[in-house]
N, C-alpha and C positions, 0 to 999 in steps of 0.2 A: 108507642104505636102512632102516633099523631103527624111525628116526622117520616115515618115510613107512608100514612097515607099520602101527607102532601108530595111528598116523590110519586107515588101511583099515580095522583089524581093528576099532578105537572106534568107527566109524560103526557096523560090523552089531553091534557089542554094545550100543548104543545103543538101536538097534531093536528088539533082542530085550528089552532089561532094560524099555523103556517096555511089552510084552508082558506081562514077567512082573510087571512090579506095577505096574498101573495104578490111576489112582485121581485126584481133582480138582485136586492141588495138583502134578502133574506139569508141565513143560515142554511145549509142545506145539510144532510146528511143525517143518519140515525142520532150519532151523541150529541151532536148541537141541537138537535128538535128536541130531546131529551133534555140537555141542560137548560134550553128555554122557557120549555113548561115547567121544571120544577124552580129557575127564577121565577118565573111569573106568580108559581102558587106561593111562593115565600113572600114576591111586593104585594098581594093580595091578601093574604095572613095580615101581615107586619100592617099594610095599609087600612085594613078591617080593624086591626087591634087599636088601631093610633085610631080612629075616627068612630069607633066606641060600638062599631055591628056585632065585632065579635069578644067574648069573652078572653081571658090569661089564657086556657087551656085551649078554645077553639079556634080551627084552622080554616081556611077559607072552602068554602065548597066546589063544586064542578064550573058552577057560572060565574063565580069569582077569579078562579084558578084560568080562565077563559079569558078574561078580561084583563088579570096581570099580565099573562104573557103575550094579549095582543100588545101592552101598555111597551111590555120590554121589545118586544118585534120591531115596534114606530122609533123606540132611542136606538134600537143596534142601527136603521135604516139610515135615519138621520146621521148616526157617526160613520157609516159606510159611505155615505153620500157624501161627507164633507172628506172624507178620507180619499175617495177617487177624485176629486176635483182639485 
């Protein structure tokens, strides 16, 4: 169940993170908003477990999941931008 939520809660963090920082070199389209929130809620997990917030079994929450995938947003930008130029 834990993997199934982080897929839920990465999609609407997805959504929101393409909100909060929008801009040309973003993802665009349903399955890439989607696969972004749910990387972002996995670097968020993964990064909460490694720096000791969260426990073995829990997964990052709504405003973590928010924050990974603004985190993954800024490296696809960066590699979008060095890729057009």
């Amino acid at each position: 169940m834990s993997i199934l939520w982080t897929i839920i809660i990465g999609f609407v963090a997805g959504i929101a993170a393409k909100f909060l920082m929008p801009g040309p070199n973003e993802p665009s389209g349903f399955i890439l908003t989607t696969i972004l929130g749910i990387v972002g809620a996995f670097v968020a997990t993964w990064l909460g477990q490694s720096l000791g917030w969260y426990g073995p079994g829990e997964g990052a929450g709504f405003i973590g999941a928010i924050v990974g995938a603004v985190i993954v947003l800024a490296v696809w930008g960066m590699i979008a931008k060095n890729r057009a130029a």
